[in-house]
KEKE-3310 file (N, C-alpha, C; in steps of 0.2 Angstrom, whole numbers, plus 5000, padded with zeros to 4 digits):
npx = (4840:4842:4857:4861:4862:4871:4867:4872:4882:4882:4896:4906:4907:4921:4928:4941:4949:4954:4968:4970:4981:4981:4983:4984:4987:4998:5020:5027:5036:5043:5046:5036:5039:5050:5047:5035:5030:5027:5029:5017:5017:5020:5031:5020:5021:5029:5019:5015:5006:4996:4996:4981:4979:4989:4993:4992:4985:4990:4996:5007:5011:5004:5004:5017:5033:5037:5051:5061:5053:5040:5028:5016:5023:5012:5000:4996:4988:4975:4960:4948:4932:4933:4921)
npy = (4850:4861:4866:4883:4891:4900:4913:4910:4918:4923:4920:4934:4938:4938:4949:4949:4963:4969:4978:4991:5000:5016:5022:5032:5039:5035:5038:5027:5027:5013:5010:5003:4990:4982:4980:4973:4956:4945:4946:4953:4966:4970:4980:4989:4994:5006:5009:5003:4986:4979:4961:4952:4939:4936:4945:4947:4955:4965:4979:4983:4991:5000:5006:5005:4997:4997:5000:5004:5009:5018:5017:5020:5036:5043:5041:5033:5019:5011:5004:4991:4984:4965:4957)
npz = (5178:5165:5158:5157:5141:5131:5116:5102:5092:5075:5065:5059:5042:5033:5023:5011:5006:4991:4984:4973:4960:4959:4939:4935:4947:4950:4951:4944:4953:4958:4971:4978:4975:4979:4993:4997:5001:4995:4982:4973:4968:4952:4940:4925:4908:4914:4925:4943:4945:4955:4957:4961:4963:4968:4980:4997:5007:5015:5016:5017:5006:5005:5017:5021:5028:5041:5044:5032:5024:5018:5015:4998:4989:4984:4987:4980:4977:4982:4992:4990:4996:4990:4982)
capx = (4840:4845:4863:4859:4868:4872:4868:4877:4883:4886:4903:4907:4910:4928:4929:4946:4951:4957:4974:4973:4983:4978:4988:4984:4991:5004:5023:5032:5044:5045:5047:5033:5037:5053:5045:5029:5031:5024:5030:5013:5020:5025:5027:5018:5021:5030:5015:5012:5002:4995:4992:4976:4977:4997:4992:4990:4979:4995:4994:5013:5011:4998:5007:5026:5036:5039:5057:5063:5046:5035:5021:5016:5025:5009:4995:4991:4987:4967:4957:4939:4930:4930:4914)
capy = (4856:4863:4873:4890:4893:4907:4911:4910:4924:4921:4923:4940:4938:4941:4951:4951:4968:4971:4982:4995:5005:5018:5021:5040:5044:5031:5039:5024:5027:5006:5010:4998:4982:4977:4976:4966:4951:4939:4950:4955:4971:4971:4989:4986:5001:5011:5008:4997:4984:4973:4956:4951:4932:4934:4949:4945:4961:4966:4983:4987:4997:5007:5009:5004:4990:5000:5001:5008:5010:5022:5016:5025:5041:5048:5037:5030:5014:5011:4997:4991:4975:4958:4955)
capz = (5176:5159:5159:5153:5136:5128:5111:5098:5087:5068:5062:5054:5035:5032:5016:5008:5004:4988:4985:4967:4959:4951:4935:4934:4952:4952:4948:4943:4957:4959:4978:4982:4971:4983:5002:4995:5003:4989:4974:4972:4965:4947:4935:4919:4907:4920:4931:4948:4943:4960:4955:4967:4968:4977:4987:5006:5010:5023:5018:5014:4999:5007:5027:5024:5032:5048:5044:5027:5017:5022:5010:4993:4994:4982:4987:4973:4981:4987:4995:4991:4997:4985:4980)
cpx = (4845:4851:4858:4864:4865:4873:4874:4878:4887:4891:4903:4910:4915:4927:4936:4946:4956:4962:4973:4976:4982:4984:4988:4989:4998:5009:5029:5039:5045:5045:5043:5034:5043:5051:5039:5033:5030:5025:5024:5011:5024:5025:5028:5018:5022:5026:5014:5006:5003:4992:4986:4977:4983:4993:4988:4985:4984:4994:5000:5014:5007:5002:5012:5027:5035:5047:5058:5058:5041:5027:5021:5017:5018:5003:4989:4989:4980:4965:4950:4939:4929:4922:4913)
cpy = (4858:4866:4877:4889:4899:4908:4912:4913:4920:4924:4929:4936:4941:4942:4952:4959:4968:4976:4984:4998:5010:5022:5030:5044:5042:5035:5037:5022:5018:5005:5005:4990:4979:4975:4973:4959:4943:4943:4949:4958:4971:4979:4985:4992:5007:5013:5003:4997:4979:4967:4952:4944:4931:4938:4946:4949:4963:4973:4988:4992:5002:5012:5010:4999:4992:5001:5005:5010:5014:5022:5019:5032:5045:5048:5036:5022:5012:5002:4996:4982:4971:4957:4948)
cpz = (5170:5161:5155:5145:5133:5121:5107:5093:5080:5067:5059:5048:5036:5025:5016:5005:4998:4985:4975:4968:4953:4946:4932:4939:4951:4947:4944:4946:4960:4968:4983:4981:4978:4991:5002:4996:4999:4985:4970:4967:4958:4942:4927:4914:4913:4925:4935:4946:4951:4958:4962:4970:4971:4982:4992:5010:5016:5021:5017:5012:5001:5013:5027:5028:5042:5050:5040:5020:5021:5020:5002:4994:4989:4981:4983:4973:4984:4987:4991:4991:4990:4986:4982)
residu = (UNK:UNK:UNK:UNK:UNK:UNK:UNK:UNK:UNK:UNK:UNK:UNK:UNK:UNK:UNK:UNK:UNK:UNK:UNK:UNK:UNK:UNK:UNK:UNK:UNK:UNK:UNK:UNK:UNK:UNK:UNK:UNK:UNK:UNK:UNK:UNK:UNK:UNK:UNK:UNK:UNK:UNK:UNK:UNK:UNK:UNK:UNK:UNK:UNK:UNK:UNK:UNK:UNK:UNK:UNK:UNK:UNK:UNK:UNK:UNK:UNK:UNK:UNK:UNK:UNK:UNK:UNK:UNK:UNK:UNK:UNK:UNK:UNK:UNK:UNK:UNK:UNK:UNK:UNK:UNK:UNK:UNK:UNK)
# end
């Protein structure tokens, strides 16, 4: 007799979340570029610029470290899925 099995569920697609900034809300307060853990984070004309291929999708700049970072204080910072 056969074992029973149990189907098989396909893998969910992981889509990377990519990390903008928008250069309208952003106040140039630099407060996100030091707790980026892969120096993601650089200001380009006094705006944070997220370079996409360091960032880790961790979510720092959005949430805070959980110590001394609270995230962006002016949420100027958004997600949307990689294509």
């Amino acid at each position: 007799e056969k074992p029973i099995q149990k189907p098989v569920k396909p893998k969910a697609e992981i889509k990377k979340l990519l990390y903008i900034v928008s250069p309208e809300s952003c106040i140039g307060c630099n407060l996100c570029v030091e707790p980026c853990p892969v120096d993601a984070i650089t200001m380009v004309d006094g705006k944070a610029v997220i370079d996409t291929r360091k960032c880790i999708s961790d979510g720092i700049c959005i949430n805070g470290n959980g110590t001394d970072f609270a995230g962006c204080p002016v949420s100027a910072i958004s997600t949307k899925e990689a294509d």
